[in-house]
C-alpha positions in Angstrom: -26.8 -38.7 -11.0 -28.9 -40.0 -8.0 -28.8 -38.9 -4.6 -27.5 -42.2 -3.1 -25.0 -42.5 -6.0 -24.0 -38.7 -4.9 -24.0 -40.2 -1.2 -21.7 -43.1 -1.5 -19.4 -40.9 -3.7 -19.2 -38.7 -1.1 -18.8 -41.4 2.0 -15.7 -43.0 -0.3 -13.9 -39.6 -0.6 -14.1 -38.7 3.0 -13.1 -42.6 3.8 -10.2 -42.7 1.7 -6.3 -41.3 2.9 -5.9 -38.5 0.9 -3.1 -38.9 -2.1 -0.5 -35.8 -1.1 0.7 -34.4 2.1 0.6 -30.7 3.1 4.6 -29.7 4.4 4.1 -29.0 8.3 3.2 -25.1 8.5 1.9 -24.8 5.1 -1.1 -22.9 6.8 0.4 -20.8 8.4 2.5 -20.1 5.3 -0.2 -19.0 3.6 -2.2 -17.0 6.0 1.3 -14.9 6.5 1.4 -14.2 2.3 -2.0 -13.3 2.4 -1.8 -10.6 5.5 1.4 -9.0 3.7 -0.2 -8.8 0.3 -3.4 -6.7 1.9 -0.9 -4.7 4.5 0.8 -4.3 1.4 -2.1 -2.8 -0.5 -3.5 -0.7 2.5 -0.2 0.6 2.9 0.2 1.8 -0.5 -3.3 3.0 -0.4 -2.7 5.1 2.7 0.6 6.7 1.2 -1.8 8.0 -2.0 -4.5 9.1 0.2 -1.6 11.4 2.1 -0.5 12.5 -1.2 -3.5 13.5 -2.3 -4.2 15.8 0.7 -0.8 16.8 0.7 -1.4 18.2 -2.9 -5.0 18.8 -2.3 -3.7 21.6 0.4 -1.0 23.1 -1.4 -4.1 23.3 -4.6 -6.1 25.1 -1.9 -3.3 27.7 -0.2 -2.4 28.7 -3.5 -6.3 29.5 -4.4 -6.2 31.5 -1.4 -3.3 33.5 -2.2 -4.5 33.9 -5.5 -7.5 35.7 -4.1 -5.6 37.3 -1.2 -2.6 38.6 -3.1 -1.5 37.8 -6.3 1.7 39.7 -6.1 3.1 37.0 -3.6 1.7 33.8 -5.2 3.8 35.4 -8.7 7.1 35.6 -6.8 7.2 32.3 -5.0 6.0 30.6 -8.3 9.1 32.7 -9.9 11.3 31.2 -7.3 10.2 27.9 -8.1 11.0 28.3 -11.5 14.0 29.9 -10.7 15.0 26.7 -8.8 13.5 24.4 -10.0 15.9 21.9 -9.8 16.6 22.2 -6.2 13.1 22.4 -5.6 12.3 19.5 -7.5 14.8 17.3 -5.6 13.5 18.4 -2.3 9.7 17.5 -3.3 11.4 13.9 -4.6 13.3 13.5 -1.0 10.3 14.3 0.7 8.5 12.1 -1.2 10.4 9.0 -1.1 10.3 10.2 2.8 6.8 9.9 3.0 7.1 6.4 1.3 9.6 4.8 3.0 7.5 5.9 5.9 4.2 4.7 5.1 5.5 1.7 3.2 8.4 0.4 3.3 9.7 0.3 7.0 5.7 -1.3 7.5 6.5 -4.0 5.0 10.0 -4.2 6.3 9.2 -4.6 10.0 6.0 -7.0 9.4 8.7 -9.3 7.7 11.0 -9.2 10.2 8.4 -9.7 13.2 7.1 -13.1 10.7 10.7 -14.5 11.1 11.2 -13.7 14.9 
């Protein structure tokens, strides 16, 4: 293809009415899907970080009271065991805590401030 058959391609497009109409905010539209889907992501990504260090400091204390005293560590991982169930229902509530924190009151107010 030439350059001046490139040219007058070009020159017909951009004279010509374009075949379909965009609806009236379709812009905006998108730009608002595409902000939720990355607040969305960093949201998510700042709720694993927390639960990382979260679990990255109870790895640590119990390393220290390993080497401090033994004794103690023993007994409160024998109470965990002991309840475990109640234990493992408070980790899962403070969990979904954490969540609904970082996440889900984030996603729920951006929504509602989109609508307003």
């Amino acid at each position: 293809m030439r350059k001046d058959e490139l040219t007058d391609m070009i020159e017909q497009s951009l004279g010509a009415a374009p075949e379909f109409r965009l609806q009236e905010g379709f812009a905006q539209r998108v730009t608002a899907s595409v902000i939720r889907q990355e607040q969305w992501k960093t949201d998510l990504q700042e709720y694993f970080y927390l639960t990382a260090i979260v679990f990255g400091l109870i790895a640590l204390l119990t390393g220290v009271y390993y080497l401090v005293d033994k004794d103690l560590l023993f007994r409160t991982l024998n109470f965990f065991v002991a309840n475990w169930v109640v234990v493992g229902f408070l980790v899962l509530t403070l969990n979904f805590i954490l969540f609904a924190d970082k996440v889900l009151l984030r996603l729920l107010f951006s929504r509602r401030r989109q609508t307003n």
